[in-house]
N, C-alpha and C positions, 0 to 999 in steps of 0.2 A: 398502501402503507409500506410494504415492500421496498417498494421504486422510491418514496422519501427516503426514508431509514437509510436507503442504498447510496442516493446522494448526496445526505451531510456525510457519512462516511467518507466518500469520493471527495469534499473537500476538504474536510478534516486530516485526508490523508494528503492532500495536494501541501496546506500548507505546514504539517510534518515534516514532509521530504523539504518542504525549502530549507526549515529551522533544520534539518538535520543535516542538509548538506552544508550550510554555512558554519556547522561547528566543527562538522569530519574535518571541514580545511583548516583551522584553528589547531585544533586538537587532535585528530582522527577520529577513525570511525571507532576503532574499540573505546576510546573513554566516552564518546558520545552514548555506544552502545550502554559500558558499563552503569552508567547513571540514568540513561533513561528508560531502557527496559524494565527497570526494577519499580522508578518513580510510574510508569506505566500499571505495570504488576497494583500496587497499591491502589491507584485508582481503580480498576476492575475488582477488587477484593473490596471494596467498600460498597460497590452495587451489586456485586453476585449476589447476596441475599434480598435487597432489596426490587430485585426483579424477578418476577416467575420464572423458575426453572426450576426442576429437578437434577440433583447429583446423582450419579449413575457410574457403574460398571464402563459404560458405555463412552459417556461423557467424557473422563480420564483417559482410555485408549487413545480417544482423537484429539483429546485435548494434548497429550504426552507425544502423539506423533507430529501434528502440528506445534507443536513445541521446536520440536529437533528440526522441522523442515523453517521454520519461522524462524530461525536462527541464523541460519546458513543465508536465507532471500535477504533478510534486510541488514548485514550486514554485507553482502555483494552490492546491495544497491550504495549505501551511504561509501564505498569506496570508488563505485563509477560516480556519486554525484561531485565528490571530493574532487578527482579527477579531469573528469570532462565537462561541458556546458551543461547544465541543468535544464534547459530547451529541449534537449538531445538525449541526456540521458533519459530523465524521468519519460517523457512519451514512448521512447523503444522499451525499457522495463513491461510498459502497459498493456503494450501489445500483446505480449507475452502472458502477461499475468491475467487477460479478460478472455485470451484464448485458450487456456487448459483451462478453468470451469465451464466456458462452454460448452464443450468436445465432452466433460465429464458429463454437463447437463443431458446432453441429446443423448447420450448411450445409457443412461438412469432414466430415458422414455419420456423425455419432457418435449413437449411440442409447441412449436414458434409460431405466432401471427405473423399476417403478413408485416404490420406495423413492429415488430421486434427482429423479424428478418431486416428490414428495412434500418432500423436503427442498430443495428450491429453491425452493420456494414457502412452507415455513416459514424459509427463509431471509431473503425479501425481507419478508415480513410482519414478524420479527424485527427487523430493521435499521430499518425503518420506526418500530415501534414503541419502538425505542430512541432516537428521533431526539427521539418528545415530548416537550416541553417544559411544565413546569407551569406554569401563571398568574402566580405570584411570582417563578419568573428571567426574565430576559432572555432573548429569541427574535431569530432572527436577521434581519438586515436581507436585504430581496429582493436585493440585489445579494453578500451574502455567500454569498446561497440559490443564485444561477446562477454566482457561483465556485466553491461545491462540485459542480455537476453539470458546470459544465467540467472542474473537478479529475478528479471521477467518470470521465467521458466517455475524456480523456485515459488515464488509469490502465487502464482498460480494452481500450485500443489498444497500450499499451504490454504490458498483460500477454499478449496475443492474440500479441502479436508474439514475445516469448521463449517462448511457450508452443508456437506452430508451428514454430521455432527448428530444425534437424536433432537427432533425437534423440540423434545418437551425440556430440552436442558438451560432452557435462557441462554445466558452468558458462560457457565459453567466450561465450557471447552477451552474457548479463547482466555479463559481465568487461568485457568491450567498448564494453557500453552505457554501464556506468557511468563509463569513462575519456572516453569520448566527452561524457555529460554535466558530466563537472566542465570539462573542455576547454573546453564551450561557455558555459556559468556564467562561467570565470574571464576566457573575450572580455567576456563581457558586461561584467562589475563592472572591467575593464580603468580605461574610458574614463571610469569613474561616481568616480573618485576615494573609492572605497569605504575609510571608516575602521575599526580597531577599537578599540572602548572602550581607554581606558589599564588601567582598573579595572573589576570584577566582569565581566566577559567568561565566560559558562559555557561552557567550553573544553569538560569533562567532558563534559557534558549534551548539547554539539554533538558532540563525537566518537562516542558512546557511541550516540546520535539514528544518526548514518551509518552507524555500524559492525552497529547492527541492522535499519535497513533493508536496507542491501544485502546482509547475508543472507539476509534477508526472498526478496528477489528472488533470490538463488540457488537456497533449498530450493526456492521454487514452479516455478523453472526444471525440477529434476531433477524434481518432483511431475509437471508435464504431463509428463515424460517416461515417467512410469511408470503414468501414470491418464489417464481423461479429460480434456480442456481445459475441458468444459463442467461437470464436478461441481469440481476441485481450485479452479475461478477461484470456485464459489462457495463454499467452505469457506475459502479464503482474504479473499473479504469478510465475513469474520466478523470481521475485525478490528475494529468497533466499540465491539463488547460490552466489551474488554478496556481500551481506549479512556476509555468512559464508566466504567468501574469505576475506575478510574486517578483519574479525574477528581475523581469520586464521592468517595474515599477522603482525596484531598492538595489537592483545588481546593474541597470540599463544594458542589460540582454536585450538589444531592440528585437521587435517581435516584426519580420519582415509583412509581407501581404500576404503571401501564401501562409503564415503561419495564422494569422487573425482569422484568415477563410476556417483555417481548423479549429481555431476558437469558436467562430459561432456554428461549423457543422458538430463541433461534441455539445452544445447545448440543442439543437435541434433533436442531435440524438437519443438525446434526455428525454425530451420531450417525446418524441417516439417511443421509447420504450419504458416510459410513463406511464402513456394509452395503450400499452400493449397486455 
């Protein structure tokens, strides 16, 4: 149940990041942020009750810390994907963000089969290989390159955090974090005299962006609750693949050969750590 949960999340959040990168360039990332965090927030408050969980002491701590770390990742990510090829970005972020729950998982005593060793290691090679870039597009600039691994880095602290979260809290965390992060978004953009366009403003594409990430981070909440941290956070950075197909299909980002090889070795790895 875990390993599902883990992977509508992983696409939920692949085609997120497309919708949210195609508004960051419109718009930017903060009006993106400001409207969809919140339309996020709302959905999660409609099912926090309606899903088992207890509120806790507990629950709030990591939901509040995950808040403030959740803030900082994905608004680093929505300005590398603004930036540079969405091919490139979003696969480096992942890397990043499947290998800090990891590393959290194994040192919290959790133990890997061979078939989940196996698939985390076709995981990372997949992501990698979805990152290349052919000759004739545009590659990313070194400073887009260390805003995805900050993005990555962050994402990964954040997921660690709702993942060790008390298990009996349902959604409760991720509910939390996320009212915490628009909270801190909306200080931010306070004092910035932040406009919004009169005209073409993609309300939709920004609501629609929020309201599938912060599901995103629901299901993966209930996923570590019912699997490992260290297999569900890498099935959950599978979110690339879905990402670059997106791309692939409505931005014609061709997706070279080496990069489809990565396509189908992150479904294999799926699949690995499915049966793991």
């Amino acid at each position: 149940m875990g390993a599902t949960l883990a992977l509508i999340a992983s696409l939920s959040w692949g085609v997120a990041d497309y919708l949210g990168g195609i508004a960051s360039r419109r718009v930017g990332a903060t009006l993106v942020l400001v409207v969809g965090y919140p339309a996020g927030a709302l959905i999660l408050s409609a099912f926090v009750f309606l899903l088992p969980g207890e509120f806790s002491m507990g629950a709030l701590a990591w939901g509040v810390a995950a808040g403030l770390i959740g803030s900082i990742s994905i608004a680093l990510l929505y300005v590398g994907l603004s930036r540079g090829p969405m091919g490139v970005v979003s696969p480096i972020a992942a890397v990043m963000s499947g290998a800090i729950p990891v590393a959290v998982g194994l040192l919290r005593g959790e133990r890997l089969t061979l078939f989940a060793v196996l698939g985390i290691l076709l995981a990372a090679v997949a992501v990698t290989l979805v990152s290349q870039q052919r000759g004739e597009h545009p590659s990313a600039s070194k400073s887009t390159i260390l805003i995805a691994l900050a993005s990555g880095f962050f994402i990964g602290l954040y997921l660690s955090l709702i993942g060790t979260a008390p298990a009996d809290s349902g959604i409760w965390a991720v509910t939390i974090g996320r009212w915490t992060s628009s909270l801190l978004i909306a200080i931010a953009v306070i004092g910035g005299a932040v406009r919004f366009p009169r005209r073409q403003f993609p309300w939709l594409v920004v609501v629609v962006c929020g309201v599938l990430d912060a599901s995103a981070n629901g299901l993966f909440q209930l996923a570590a609750q019912r699997g490992m941290l260290s297999i569900v956070a890498v099935l959950g950075s599978l979110y690339p693949a879905a990402t670059a197909l997106l791309a692939r299909a409505l931005l014609h980002e061709r997706l070279g050969r080496i990069q489809l090889v990565g396509v189908v070795l992150a479904l294999v790895a799926a699949a690995l750590l499915a049966l793991a």
